[in-house]
Residue, then its C-alpha position, 0 to 999 in steps of 0.5 A: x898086680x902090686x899096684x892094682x891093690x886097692x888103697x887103703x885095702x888090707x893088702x895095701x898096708x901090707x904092700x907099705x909094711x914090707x916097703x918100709x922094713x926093706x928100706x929100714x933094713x937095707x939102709x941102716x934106717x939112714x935118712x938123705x937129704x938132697x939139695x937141687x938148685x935150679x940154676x936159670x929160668x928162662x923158655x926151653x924149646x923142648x916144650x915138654x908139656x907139664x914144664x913150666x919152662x916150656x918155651x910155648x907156655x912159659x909159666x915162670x914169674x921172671x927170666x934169669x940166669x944165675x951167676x957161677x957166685x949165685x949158684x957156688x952161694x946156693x950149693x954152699x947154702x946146702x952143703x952147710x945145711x947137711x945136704x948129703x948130695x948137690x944137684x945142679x939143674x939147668x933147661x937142655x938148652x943151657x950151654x954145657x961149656x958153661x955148665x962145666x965151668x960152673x960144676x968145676x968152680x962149685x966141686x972146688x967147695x963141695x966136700x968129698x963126703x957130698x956128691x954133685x950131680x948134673x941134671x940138665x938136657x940130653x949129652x953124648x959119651x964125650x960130655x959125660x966123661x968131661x962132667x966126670x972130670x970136672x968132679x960130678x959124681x952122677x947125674x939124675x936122667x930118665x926116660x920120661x912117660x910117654x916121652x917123645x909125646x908130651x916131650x919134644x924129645x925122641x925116646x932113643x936121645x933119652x936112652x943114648x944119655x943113659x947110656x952115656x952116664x954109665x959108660x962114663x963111671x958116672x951114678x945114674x939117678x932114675x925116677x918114674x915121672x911125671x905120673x899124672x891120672x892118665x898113664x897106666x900101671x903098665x906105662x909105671x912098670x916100664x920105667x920100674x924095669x928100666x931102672x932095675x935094668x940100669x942097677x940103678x942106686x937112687x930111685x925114685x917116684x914123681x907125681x906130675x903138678x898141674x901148673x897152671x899155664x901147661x899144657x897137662x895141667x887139665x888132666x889133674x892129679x894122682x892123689x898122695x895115696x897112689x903116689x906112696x902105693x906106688x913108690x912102695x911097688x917101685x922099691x920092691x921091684x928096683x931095689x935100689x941100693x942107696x936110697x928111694x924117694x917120692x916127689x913132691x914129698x908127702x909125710x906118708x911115703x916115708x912109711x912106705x920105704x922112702x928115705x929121701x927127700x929134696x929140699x929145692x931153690x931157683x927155677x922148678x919146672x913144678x912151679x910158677x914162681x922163679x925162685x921156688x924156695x919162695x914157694x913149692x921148694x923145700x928147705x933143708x932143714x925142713x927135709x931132715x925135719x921131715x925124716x926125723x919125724x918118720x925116724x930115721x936117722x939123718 
């Protein structure tokens, strides 16, 4: 029903006020800037239809991996910059046994005021506790709309990972993603309802990009409007209890109780240039800009 308002109705400045006086008190008016660092870009075979990085349609403008030196440097960049939380992403094909060793080489640098968290593929209960003990405070996973059909994973791989990182200790970060003009209220309110169930502290929304060269790209859009509608629907229901995002961000979602946003380098599956920093990504310094301009505290 929340998310049937009309935009630009009435009712659905309503919808954002009650959103943002939520986030606003919930969280002390606080502001969060995450850092996420993608650290290869090369063909991953789980050719999830709207990656630039699927192996079938491989958009990315070069093919590389980065150095346990090249991603201590960018997680170093961050951290210096006042991100609160690194992210370290990687495709699910890249070898865990290296993922870790670079994790533990970069939380031997990485304050204990600033998470570290794993974004990479599909693991098991003994690699979550093995990323818990190399330092990792959480891991961002999600089970995708319409997973096992614009991806090339089975929904139940997705849901034993979930698992695994709150069986493990772990902070599960959770997301609505990719939404794209095709998928219906009822496929946004699934997802809402699973990250409530997993309590999940940090929620957010992702619009799905058109890259060029994907398979999705054809089906276009949402607009900034429905994506912001919908993050203000998505705090409502989950109540997150650190923090609640929108991606790609866009200015007006922080009056809809968003107060967080990503600042982005190396590969994006968003993106056709390999060193998104150079493109879509954006800068720590323009996130924190971001939020002071919404006026939250960062």
């Amino acid at each position: 029903m929340l998310l049937g308002i009309g935009n630009g109705t009435s009712e659905f400045y309503e919808l954002l006020a009650v959103a943002n006086e939520l986030t606003r008190e919930a969280f002390d008016n606080k502001g969060l800037v995450f850092g996420q660092a993608g650290i290869n870009a090369e063909p991953c075979t789980k050719n999830c239809r709207f990656c630039s990085l699927g192996k079938g349609h491989y958009s990315l403008s070069s093919i590389w991996r980065r150095s346990e030196e090249e991603v201590m440097a960018e997680a170093r960049s961050f951290i210096e910059a006042g991100a609160n939380d690194v992210f370290l992403m990687t495709t699910a094909d890249y070898p865990v046994d290296e993922f870790l060793e670079i994790g533990r080489a970069v939380r031997r640098i990485t304050p204990d005021s600033v998470r570290l968290v794993a974004n990479i593929g599909d693991f098991d209960d003994d690699t979550a506790k093995d990323l818990r003990n190399v330092g990792f405070t959480g891991a961002y996973h999600i089970h995708r709309l319409r997973e096992g059909v614009d991806t090339g994973i089975p929904p139940e791989v997705r849901l034993r990972t979930l698992d695994a990182i709150k069986g493990a200790g772990l902070e599960l970060y959770y997301c609505v993603e990719p939404i794209g003009p095709e998928h219906t209220y009822e496929e946004l309110v699934a997802e809402m309802l699973r990250a409530q169930e997993y309590d999940v502290g940090v929620m957010a929304v992702m619009r799905r990009i058109p890259v060029p060269g994907t398979p999705l790209a054809t089906k276009g859009q949402i607009s900034a409007l429905e994506l912001t509608k919908i993050a203000a629907v998505t705090r409502l229901v989950v109540q997150p209890h650190r923090a609640m995002n929108a991606h790609e961000p866009v200015q007006m979602s922080l009056l809809a109780g968003v107060n967080q946003v990503y600042a982005e380098t190396g590969a994006n599956p968003r993106d056709a240039e390999a060193n998104t920093e150079r493109n879509r990504g954006m800068s720590v310094a323009r996130a924190r800009q971001m939020l002071a301009d919404a006026e939250y505290e960062v």
